[in-house]
C-alpha positions in Angstrom: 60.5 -115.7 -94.2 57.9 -113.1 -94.3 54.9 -115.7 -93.2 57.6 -117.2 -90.5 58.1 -114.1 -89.0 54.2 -112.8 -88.7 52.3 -113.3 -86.0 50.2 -116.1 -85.5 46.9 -113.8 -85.4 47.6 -111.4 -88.2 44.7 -109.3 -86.9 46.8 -108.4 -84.1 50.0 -107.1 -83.1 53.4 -108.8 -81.7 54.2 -106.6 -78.9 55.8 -107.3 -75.5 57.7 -105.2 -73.3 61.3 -106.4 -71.7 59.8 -108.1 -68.7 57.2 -110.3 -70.6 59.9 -111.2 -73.6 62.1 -112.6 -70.7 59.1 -114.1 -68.8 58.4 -116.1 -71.8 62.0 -117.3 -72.9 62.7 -118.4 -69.3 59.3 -120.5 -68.6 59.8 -122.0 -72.4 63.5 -123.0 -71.2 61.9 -124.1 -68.0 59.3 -126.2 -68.9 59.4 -126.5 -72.6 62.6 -127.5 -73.1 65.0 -128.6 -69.2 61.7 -130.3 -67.6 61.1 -133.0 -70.1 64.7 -133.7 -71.0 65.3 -134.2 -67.2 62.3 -136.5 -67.3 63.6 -138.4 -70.1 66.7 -139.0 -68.8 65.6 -139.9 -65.5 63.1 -142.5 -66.9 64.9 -144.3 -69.2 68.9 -143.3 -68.7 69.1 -145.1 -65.4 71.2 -148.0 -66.9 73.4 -146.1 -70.0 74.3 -147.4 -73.3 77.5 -150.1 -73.0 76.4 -150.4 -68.6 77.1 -153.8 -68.2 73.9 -154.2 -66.1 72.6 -156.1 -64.2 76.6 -156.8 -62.8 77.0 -152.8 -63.6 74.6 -151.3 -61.3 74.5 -147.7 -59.8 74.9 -145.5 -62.5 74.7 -141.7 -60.9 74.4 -139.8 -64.7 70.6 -139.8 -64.7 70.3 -138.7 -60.7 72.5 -135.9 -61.1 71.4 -134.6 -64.3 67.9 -134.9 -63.6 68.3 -132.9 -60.1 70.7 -130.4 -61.7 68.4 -130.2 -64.9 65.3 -129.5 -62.4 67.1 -127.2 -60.1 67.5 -125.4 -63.0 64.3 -125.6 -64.0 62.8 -124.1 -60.6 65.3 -121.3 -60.8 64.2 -120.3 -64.0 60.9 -120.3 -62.9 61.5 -117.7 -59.8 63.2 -115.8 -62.2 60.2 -116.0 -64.9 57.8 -115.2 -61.8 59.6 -112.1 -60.9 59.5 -110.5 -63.8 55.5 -110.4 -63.9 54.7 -109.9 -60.0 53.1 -107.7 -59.0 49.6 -110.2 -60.6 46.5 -108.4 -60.5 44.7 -111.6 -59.8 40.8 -109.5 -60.5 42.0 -109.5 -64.3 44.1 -112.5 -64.8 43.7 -114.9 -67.2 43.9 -118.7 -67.9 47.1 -118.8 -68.9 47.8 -116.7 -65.6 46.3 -119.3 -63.5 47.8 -122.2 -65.4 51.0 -120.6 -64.4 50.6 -120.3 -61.3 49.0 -124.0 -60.9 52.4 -125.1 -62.8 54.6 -123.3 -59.8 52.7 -125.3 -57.5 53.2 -128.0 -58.8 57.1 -127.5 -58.8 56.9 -126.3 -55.3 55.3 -129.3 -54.3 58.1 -131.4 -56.6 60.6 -129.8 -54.3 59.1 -130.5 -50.9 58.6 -134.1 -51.7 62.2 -134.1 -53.1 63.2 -132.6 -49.1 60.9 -135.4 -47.4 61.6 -138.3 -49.7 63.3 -140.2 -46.8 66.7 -141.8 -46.4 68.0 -143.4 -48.8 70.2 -146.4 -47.2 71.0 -149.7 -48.7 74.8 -151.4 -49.7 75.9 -147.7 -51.1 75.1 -145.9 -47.7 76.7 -145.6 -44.6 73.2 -147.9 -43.2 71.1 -150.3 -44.5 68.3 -149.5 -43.5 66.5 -146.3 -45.4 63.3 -145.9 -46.7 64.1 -146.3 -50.6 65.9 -149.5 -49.9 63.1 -150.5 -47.8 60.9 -149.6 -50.1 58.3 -148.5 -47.1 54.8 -147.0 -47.3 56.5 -143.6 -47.4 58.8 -144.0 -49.9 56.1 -145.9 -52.3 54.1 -142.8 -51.7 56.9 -140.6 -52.6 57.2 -142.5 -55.7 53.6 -142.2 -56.9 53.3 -138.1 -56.3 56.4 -137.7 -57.0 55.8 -139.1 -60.7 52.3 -138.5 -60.9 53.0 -134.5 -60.5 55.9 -134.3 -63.0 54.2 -135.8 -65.8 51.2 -133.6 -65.3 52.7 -130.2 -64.3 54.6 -131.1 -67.5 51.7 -131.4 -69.8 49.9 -128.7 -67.8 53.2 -126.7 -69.0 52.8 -127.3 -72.7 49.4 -125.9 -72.2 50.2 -123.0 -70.5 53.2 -121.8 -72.8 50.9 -122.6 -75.9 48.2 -120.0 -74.1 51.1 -117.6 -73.2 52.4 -117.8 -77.2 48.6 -117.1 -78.3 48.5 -114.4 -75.7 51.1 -112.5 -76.8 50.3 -113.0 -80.8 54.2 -115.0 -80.8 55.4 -115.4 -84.8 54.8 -118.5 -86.7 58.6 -119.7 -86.2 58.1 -120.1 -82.4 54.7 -122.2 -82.6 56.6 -124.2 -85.4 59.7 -124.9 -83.2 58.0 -126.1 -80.3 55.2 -128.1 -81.6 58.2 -130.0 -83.8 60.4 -129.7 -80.2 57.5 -131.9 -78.5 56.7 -134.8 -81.4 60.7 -135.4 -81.6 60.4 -135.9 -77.5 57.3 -137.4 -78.0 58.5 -139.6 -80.5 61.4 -140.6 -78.8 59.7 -141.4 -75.4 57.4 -143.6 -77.5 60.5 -145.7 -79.2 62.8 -145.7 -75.4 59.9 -147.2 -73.7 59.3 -150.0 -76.7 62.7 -150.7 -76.5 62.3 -151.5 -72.8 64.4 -149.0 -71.2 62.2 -148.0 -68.6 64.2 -149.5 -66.2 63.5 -150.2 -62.6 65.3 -147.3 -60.6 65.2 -150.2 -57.7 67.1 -152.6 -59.8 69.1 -149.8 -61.4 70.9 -148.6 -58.4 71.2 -152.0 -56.0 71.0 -154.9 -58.3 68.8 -157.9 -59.6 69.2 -160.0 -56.0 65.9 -161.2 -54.8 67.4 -160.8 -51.2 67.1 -157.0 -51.6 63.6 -156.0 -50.1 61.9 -153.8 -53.1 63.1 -156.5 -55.3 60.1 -158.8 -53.8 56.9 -156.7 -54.2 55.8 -154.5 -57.7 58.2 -151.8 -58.6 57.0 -148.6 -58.3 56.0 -146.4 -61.4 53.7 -147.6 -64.8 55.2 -149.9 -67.6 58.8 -150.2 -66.3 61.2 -153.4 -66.9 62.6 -155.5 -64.2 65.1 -158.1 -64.6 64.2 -161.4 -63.1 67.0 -163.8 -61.8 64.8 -166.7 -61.7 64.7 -167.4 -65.1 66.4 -168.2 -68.0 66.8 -166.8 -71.3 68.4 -163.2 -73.1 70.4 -161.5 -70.8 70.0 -158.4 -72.7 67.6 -156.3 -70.3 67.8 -153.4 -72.3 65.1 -154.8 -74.4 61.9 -155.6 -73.2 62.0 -159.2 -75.3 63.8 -161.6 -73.6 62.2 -164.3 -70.4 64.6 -161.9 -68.0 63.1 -159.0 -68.2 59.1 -158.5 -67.4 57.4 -155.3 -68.0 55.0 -154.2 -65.6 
């Protein structure tokens, strides 16, 4: 208990006022803990356990948990920023910066989230909409969009390890969060190889080849997508059967 307890540099102290103790738990609850479980739900929780997909389709769980969970996320962060300004940007250091990149980053996450386009398609009031479309803008949405999360996430990770080593935190808090991010790691690695990944296209309108971002690549790296013109397991929540391609 003793050696849990200690900080990670014995040679120095553990000592943080109020405002840095609550900096820290609210950007750890940020970005250690809401930001990736958002991710992972939005990634591979689009079609839920039991969803009779691909005659299921449209399931809203993920959306509004990953928008809630990220809200949250951004609120925390204000509320983590606050509570250090005013920065004295002549002294500040890398984990400083990183921080500040990270807000950036989230910033730019909600601007694209404001600018994404309309949505349309057979659950709107009009077909047309630039996700169902799947035009230029919306496949560029798609690509910063996802491209930014997953790297102000791991930029994250690096800046609350710097911010832990900075402020000397116990052995017990480096413990928790290193096993925190193999279980997620671990269990991103086993979702994806069971070929949940899948297509937020498919996931919200269907499998029909009539629908328009059914007949191009789907957006995003090593997701499934259910083919209709072949035969085989109808099971596309594994990534085995002749239905269901990985790309």
């Amino acid at each position: 208990m003793d050696w849990l307890l200690a900080p990670i540099d014995p040679s120095r102290a553990h000592e943080v006022g109020f405002a840095i103790s609550w900096h820290a738990r609210s950007m750890v609850l940020a970005w250690g803990i809401l930001a990736p479980m958002a991710v992972i739900i939005a990634r591979f929780f689009k079609v839920m356990p039991g969803q009779d997909f691909p005659r299921e389709v449209d399931n809203l769980i993920w959306w509004r948990s990953h928008w809630m969970g990220q809200s949250l996320v951004v609120g925390l962060s204000l509320l983590g920023l606050v509570l250090v300004l005013p920065s004295d940007f002549a002294t500040m250091s890398v984990h400083n910066w990183l921080g500040y990149a990270v807000l950036a980053g989230a910033g730019a996450q909600v601007l694209l989230g404001l600018f994404r386009g309309s949505k349309g398609g057979p659950t709107d009031t009009q077909m047309r909409g630039h996700h169902y479309d799947m035009t230029p803008w919306r496949r560029m949405f798609e690509v910063l969009h996802k491209g930014i999360g997953y790297s102000v996430i791991l930029l994250a990770i690096v800046t609350i390890m710097l911010g832990l080593w900075k402020a000397n935190g116990p052995v017990w808090m480096w413990l928790v969060l290193t096993v925190w991010w193999a279980a997620l790691a671990v269990a991103f690695v086993t979702m994806q190889k069971r070929g949940m990944a899948i297509d937020t296209y498919q996931a919200i309108w269907g499998t029909d080849p009539s629908h328009p971002g059914n007949q191009g690549p789907p957006p995003g790296w090593a997701v499934c997508r259910y083919d209709e013109t072949k035969e085989g397991n109808d099971d596309v929540r594994h990534d085995r059967g002749d239905r269901v391609r990985s790309h």
